[in-house]
VOBA-1610 file (N, C-alpha, C; in pm, whole numbers, padded with zeros to 5 digits, always signed):
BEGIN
Unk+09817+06454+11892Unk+09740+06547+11812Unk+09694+06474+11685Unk+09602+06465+11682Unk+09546+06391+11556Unk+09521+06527+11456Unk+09521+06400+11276Unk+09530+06496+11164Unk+09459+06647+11134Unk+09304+06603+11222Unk+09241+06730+11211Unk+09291+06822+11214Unk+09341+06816+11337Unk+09421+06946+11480Unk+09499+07004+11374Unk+09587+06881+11317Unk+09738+06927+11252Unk+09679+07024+11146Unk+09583+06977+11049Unk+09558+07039+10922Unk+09471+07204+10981Unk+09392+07192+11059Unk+09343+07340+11096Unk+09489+07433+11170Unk+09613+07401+11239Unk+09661+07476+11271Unk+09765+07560+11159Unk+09783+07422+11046Unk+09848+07480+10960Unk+09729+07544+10873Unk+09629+07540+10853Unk+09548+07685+10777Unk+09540+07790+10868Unk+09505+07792+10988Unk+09576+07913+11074Unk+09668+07992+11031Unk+09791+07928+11029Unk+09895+07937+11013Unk+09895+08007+10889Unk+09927+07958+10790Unk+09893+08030+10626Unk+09815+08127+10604Unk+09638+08113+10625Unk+09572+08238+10678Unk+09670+08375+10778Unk+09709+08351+10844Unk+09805+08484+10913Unk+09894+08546+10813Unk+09946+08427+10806Unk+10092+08482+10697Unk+10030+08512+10542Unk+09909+08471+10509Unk+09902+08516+10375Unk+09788+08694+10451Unk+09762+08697+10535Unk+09700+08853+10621Unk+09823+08902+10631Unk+09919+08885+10707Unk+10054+08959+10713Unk+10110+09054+10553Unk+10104+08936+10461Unk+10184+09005+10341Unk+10076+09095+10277Unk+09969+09098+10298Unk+09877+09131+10205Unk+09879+09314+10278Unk+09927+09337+10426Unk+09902+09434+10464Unk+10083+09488+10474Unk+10160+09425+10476Unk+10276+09447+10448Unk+10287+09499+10355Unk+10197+09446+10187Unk+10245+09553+10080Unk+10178+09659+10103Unk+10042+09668+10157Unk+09972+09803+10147Unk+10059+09872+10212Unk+10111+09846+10335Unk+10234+09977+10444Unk+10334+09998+10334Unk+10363+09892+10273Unk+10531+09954+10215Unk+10468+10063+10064Unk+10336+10002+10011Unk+10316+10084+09917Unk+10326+10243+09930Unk+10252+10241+10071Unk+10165+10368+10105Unk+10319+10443+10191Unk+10417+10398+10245Unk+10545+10450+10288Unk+10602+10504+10164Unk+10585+10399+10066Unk+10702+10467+09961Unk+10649+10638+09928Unk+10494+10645+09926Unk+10450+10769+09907Unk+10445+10868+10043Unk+10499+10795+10157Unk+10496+10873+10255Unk+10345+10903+10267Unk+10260+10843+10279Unk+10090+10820+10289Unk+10054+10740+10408Unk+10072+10690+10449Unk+10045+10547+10541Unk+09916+10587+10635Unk+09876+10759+10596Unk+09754+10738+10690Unk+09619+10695+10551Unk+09666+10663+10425Unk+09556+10635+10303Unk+09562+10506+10296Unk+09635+10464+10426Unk+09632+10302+10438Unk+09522+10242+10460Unk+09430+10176+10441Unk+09292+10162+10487Unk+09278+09981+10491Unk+09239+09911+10598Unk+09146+09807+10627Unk+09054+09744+10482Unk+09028+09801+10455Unk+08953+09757+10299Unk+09048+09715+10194Unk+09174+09785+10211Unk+09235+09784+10047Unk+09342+09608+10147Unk+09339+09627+10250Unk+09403+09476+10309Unk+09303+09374+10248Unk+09161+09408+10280Unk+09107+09278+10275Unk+09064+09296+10109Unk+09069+09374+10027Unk+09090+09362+09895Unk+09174+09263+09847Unk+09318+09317+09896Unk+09438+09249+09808Unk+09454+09131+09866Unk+09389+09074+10015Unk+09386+08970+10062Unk+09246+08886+09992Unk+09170+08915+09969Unk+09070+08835+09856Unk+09176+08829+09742Unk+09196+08907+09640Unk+09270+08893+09529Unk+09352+08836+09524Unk+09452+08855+09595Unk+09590+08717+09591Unk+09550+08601+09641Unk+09480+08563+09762Unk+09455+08419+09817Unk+09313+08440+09811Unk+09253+08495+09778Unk+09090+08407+09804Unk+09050+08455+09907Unk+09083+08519+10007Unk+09055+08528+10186Unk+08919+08614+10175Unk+08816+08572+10271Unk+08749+08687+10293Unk+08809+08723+10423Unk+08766+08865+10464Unk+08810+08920+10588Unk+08759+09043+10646Unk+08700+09095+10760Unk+08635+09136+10797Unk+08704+09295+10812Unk+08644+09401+10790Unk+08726+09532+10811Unk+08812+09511+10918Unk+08715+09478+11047Unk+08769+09497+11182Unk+08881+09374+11182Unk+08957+09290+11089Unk+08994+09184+11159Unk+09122+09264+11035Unk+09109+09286+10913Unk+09178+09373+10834Unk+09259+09430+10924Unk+09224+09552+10968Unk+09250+09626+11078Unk+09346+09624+11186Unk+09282+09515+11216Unk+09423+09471+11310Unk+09532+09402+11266Unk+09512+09325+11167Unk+09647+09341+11097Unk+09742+09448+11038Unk+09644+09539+10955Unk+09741+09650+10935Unk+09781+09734+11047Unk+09737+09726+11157Unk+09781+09805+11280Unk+09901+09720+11294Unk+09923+09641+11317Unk+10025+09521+11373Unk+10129+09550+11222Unk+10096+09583+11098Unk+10239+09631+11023Unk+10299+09767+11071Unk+10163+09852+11045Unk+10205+10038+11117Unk+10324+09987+11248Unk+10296+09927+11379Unk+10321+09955+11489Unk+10456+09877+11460Unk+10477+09770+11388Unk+10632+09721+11328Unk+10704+09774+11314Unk+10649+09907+11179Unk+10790+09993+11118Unk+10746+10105+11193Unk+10711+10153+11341Unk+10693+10323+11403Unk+10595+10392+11359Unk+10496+10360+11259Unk+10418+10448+11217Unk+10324+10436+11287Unk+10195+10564+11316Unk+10066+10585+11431Unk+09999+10434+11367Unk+09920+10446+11419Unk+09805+10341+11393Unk+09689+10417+11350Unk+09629+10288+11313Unk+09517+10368+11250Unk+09368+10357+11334Unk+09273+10449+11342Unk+09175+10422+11503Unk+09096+10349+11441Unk+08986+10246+11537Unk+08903+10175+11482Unk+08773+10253+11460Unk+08699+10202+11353Unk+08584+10298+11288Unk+08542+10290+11443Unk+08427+10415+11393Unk+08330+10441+11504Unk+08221+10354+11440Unk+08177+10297+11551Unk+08039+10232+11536Unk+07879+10373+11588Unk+07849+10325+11541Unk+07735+10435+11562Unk+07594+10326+11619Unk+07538+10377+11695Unk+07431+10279+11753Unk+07319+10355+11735Unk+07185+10314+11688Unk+07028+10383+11657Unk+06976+10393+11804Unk+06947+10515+11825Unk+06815+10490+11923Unk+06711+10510+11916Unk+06611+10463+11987Unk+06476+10442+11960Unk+06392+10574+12001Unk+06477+10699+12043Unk+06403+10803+12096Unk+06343+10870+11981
//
């Protein structure tokens, strides 16, 4: 495995785990208030810009904070509805 490989798997790597904590505090925030459905995809990729820099996509948000909910038993949260134009 040459250096490239090595250096992109460890930003992988860090990228996850700095997505993990960033939606970890939003669940534990929003538990302590017994809230966890005011958990929202946005306020992940908020506090994930703010602490590391990350940009991150609602939908990719999302599935991280689903993946904390489904950790500690709590529902999940549904993915937006997309809405599509038609031309009629």
């Amino acid at each position: 495995m040459n250096l490239k490989k090595i250096s992109e798997r460890r930003a992988e790597r860090r990228r996850h785990r700095h997505l993990m904590e960033a939606a970890q505090h939003i669940v534990r925030r929003h538990a302590l208030d017994d809230s966890t459905d005011t958990a929202s995809p946005a306020k992940v990729a908020a506090l994930a810009f703010g602490w590391h820099g990350l940009r991150v996509a609602e939908d990719e948000a999302l599935d991280y904070l689903n993946a904390v909910l489904a950790d500690r038993g709590f529902p999940l949260l549904p993915a937006p509805e997309t809405t599509q134009e038609t031309g009629t």
